[in-house]
Wavefront OBJ file of the C-alpha trace (Angstrom):
o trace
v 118.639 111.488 199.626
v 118.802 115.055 199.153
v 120.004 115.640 202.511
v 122.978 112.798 201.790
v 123.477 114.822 198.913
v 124.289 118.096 200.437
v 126.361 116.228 203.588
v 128.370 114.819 200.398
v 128.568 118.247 198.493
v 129.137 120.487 202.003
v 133.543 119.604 202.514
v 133.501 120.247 198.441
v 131.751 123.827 199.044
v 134.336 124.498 202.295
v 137.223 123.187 200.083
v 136.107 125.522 196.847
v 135.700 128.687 199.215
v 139.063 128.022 201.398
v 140.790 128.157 198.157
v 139.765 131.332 197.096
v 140.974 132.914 200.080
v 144.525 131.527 200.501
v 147.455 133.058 199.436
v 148.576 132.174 195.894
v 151.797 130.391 195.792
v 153.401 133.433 193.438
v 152.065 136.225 195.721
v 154.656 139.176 195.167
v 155.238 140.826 199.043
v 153.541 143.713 200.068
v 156.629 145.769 199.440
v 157.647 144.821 195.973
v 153.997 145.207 195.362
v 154.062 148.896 196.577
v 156.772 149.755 194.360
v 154.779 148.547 191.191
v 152.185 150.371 191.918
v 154.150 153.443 192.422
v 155.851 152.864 189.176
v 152.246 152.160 187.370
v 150.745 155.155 188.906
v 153.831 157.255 187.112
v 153.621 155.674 184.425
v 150.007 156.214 183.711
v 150.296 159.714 184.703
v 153.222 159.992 182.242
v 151.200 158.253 179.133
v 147.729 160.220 179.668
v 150.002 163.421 179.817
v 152.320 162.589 176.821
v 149.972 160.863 174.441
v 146.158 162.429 173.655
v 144.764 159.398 171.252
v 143.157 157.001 173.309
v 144.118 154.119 171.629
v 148.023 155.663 171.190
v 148.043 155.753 175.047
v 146.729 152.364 175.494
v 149.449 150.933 173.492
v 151.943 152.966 175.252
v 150.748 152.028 178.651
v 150.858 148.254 177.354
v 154.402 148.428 176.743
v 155.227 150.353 179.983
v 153.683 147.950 182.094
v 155.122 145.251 180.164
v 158.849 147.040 181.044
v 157.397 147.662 184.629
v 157.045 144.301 185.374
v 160.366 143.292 184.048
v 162.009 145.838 185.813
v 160.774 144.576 188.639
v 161.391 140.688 187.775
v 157.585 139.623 187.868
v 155.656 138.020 185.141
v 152.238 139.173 184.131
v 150.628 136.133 185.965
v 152.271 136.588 189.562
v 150.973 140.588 189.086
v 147.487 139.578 188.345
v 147.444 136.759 191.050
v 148.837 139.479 193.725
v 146.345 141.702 192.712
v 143.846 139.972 192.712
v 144.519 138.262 195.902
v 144.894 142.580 197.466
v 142.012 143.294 196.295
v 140.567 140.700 197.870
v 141.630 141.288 201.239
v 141.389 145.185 200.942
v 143.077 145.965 204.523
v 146.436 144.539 202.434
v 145.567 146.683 199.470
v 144.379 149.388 201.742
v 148.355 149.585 203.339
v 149.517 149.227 199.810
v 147.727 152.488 198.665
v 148.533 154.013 201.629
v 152.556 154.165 201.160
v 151.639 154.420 197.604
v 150.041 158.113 198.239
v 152.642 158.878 200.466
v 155.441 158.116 198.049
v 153.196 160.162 195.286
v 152.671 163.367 197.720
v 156.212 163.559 198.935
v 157.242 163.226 194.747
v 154.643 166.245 194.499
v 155.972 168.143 197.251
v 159.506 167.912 196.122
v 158.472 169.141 192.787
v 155.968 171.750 193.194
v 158.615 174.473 194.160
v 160.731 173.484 191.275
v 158.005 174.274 188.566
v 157.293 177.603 190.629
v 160.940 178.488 190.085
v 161.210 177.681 186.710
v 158.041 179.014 185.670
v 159.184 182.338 187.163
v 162.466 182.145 185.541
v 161.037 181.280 182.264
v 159.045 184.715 182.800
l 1 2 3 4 5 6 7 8 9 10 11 12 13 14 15 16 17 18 19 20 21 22 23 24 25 26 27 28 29 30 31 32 33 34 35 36 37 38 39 40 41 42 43 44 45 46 47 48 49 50 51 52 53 54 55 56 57 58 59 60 61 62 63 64 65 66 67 68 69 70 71 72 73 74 75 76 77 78 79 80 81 82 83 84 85 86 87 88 89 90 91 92 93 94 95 96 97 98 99 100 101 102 103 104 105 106 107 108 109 110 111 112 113 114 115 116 117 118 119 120 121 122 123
């Protein structure tokens, strides 16, 4: 009996688990996805700089990511779906991150000698 039982429950279990893994049907692309995350790396960067309350810059970061995502045309459902489904495969996520440091280091790059400048002319 047991043994029918767990023949009968094995597909269900295969099923359940196949699921998991495959793509969800409102999986934003890899690219689009890059680009959010750029803009929610700013962003966050931008509210923990600008606001010093925690619960002032949670608020804030609420509404940014709110204006992120409809900026970029995705609801709040196909974000969490896509991330979720990167951070389940993390060679994705790790390519994501990847361009995402990039784009962040060349930003850095291209303003470090800009705030040496003006800090010197300010002097």
């Amino acid at each position: 009996m047991k043994k029918q039982l767990c023949l009968l429950l094995l597909p269900l279990v295969v099923f359940a688990c196949s699921q998991d893994s495959g793509k969800p049907a409102d999986l934003i692309p890899e690219e689009k996805m890059t680009r959010i995350m750029l803009d929610i790396h700013l962003t966050e960067a931008a509210v923990g700089r600008t606001h010093r309350d925690v619960d002032t810059s949670r608020v804030a970061y609420r509404e940014a990511h709110k204006l992120i995502l409809k900026r970029h045309a995705v609801s709040d459902s196909a974000f969490k779906h896509s991330y979720d489904y990167y951070l389940a495969h993390p060679e994705k996520m790790d390519k994501i991150y990847e361009v995402v440091l990039d784009s962040l280091s060349i930003r850095e790059a291209k303003l470090t000698p800009k705030l040496a400048q003006d800090s010197v002319t300010a002097i």
